[in-house]
N, C-alpha and C positions, 0 to 999 in steps of 0.2 A: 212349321210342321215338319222341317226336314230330320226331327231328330225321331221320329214316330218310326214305327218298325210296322212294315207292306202285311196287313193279316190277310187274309182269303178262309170262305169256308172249305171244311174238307166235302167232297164227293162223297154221298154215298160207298158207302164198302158193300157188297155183294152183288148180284148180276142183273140189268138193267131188264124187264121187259117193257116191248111197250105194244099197244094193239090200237089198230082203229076202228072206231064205230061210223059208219055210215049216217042211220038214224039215232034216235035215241031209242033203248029195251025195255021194254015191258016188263021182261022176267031178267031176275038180277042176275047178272054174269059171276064168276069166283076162277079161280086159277088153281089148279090142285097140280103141286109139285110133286114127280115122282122120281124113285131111285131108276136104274135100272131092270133091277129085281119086279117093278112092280109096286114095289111099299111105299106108301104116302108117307111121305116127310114134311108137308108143308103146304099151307093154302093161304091164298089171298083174296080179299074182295077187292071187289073192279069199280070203279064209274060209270053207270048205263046212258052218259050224257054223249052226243053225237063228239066226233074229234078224236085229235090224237092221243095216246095216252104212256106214260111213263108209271112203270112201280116196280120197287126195286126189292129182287128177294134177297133179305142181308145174308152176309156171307155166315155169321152165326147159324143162319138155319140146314146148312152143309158142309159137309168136306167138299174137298175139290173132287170133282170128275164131273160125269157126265149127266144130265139130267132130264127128266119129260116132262114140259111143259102141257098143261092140257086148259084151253080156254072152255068152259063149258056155262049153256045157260039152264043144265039137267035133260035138255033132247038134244041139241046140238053140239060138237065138239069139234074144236080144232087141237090138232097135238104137233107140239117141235120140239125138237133135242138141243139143247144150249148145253154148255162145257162152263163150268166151274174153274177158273184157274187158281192154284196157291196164290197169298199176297204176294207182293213185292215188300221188302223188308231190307232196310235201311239202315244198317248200325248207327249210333248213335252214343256216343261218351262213353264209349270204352275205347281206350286206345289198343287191348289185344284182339278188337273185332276187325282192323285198320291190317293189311297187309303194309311191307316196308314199300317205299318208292312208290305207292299209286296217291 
């Protein structure tokens, strides 16, 4: 097998949240992504099972900058600010994307 080429999956692209649940909820949790402004850009559903949890809002759902995260079950809410960064980008077969000597 030495002539096989190393695959790996790619990472998720856009910004990781993760929350934990104590118990498990009764009344289903969602994630409503806001601008700064206020205007909803974007919402997720959650897992109500106790544990940690991961979900990832892809980077398609925003520009970079800054963002309000709001965990809510419609009475309670928690809200954090998370930062969108541009990708990282990688030329790639073009030799004029190539500075000389690096």
């Amino acid at each position: 097998t030495g002539d096989n080429h190393l695959r790996t999956p790619n990472e998720p692209s856009g910004l990781h949240i993760y929350y934990y649940l104590k118990t498990k909820r009764d009344k289903p949790l969602e994630i409503l992504v806001e601008d700064m402004d206020g205007n909803q850009v974007g919402r997720l559903k959650t897992v109500v099972e106790p544990g940690i949890h991961r979900l990832t809002w892809p980077r398609r759902g925003g520009e970079p900058g800054t963002y309000r995260f709001i965990l809510t079950d419609g009475e309670n809410s928690v809200v954090r600010k998370a930062t969108l960064k541009p990708p990282v980008l990688w030329p790639v077969g073009n030799p004029d994307d190539f500075r000389q000597g690096n």
